[in-house]
C-alpha distance (Angstrom), angle and dihedral (degrees) to the residues before:
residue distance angle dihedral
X1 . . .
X2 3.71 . .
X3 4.02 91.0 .
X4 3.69 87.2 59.9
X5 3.68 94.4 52.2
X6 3.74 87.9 53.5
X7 3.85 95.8 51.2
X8 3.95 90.3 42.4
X9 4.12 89.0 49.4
X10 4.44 85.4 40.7
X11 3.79 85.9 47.9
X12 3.16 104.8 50.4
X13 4.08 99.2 38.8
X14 4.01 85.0 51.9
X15 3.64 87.4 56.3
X16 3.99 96.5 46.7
X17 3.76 84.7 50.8
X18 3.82 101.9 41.2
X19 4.10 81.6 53.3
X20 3.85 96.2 45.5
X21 3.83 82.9 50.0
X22 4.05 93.4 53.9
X23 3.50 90.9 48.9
X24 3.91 98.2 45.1
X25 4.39 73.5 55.8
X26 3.51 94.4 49.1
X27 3.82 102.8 45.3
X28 4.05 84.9 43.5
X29 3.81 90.0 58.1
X30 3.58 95.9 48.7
X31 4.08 98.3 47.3
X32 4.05 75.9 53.8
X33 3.54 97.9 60.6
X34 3.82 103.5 29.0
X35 3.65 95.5 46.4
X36 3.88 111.1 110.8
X37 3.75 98.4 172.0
X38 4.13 83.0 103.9
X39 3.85 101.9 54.6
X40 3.81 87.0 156.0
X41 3.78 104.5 56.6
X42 3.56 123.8 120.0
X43 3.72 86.4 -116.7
X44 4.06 125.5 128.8
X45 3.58 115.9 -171.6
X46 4.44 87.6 -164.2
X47 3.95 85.6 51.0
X48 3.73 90.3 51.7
X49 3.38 100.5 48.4
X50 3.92 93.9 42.9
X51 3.79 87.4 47.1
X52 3.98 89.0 54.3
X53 3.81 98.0 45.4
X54 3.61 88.5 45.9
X55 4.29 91.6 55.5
X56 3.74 82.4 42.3
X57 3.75 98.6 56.7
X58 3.63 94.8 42.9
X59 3.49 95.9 50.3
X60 3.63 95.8 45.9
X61 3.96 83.7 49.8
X62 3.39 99.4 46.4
X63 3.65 88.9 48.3
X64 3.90 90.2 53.6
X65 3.54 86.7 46.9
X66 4.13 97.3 51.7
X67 4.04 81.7 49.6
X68 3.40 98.7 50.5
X69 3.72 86.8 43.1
X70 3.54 96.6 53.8
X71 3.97 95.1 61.4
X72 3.92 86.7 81.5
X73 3.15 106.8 39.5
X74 4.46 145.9 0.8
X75 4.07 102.1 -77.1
X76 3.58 106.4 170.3
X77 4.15 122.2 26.1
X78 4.39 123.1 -168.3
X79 3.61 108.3 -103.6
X80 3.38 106.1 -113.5
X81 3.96 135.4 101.1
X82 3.89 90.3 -79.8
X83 3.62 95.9 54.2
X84 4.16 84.2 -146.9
X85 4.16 108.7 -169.9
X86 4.05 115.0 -97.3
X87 3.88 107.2 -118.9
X88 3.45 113.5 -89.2
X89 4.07 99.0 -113.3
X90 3.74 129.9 125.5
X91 3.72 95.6 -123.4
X92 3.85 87.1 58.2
X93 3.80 88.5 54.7
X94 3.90 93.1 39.0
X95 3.77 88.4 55.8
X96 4.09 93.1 48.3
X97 3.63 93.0 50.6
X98 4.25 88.7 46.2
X99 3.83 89.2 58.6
X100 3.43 98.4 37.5
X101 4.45 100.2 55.6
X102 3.87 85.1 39.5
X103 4.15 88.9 51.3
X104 3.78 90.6 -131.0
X105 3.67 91.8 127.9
X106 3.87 96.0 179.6
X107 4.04 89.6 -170.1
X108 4.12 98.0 -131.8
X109 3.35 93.9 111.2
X110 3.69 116.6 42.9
X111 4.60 120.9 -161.9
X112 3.59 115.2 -115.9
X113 3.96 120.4 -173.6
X114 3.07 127.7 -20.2
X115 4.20 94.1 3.9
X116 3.66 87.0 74.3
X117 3.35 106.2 67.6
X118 4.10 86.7 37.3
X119 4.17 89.4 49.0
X120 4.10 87.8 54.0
X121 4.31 92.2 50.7
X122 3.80 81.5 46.5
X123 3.69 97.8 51.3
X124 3.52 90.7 37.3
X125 3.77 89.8 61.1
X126 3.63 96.3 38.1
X127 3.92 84.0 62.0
X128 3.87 95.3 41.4
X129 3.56 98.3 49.2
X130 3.55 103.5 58.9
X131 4.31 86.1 42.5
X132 3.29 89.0 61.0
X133 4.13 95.7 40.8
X134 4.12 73.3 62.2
X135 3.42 105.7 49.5
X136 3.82 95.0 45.9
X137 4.07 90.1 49.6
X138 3.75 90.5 47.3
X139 4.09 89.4 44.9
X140 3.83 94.1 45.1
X141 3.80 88.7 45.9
X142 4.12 87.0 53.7
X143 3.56 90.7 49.7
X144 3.79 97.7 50.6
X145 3.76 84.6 48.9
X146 3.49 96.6 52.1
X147 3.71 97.7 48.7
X148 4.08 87.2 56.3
């Protein structure tokens, strides 16, 4: 009975931190996008946002795509010597296409088919995108500038 006591009293102190973490997130966020004391930064809260729904689209598409994909044929395989099939389920797909447009690429899961030349257009873009985000901030920033 004591070992459940521990777990409960583990549980429940993981929890208060794991929510004391999302807040510390949350309130960090904010003071980043309500702070004015850098009125002349190169930052554009429209360009963000576009630039985030954007990533979000195409990696909820290219998920759905990798999902659809995989009802003919073996997309993604584990990384290891046996090269065992990754269950067919959208959240596996999901995840692939998250670390593939943000280039993090963990290596778990590794494209077969098809999903590689699909997983280099979606890296490609995920490295594009935000380049351009960039160069448009930088280039709206030198126009302001030059109109002062």
């Amino acid at each position: 009975m004591e070992n459940i006591g521990k777990r409960l009293v583990l549980r429940m102190a993981s929890s208060i931190l794991i929510t004391i973490t999302i807040v510390y997130l949350l309130i960090t966020l904010y003071y980043f996008f309500t702070n004015k004391s850098f009125k002349d930064s190169y930052f554009s809260p429209v360009l963000f946002y576009k630039l985030f729904f954007v990533l979000l689209s195409l990696t909820l598409g290219f998920g759905l795509l990798y999902y659809l994909l995989s009802f003919n044929e073996q997309l993604l395989s584990i990384n290891d010597p046996n090269g065992d099939p990754v269950e067919k389920t959208f959240g596996n797909f999901l995840y692939f296409s998250g670390v593939t447009i943000l280039s993090v690429g963990y290596g778990d899961m590794v494209p077969v088919g098809p999903a590689r030349f699909f997983a280099l257009i979606e890296a490609s873009l995920g490295l594009l995108l935000p380049t351009a985000y960039f160069m448009k901030a930088l280039n709206s920033s030198k126009d302001k500038e030059e109109k002062e």
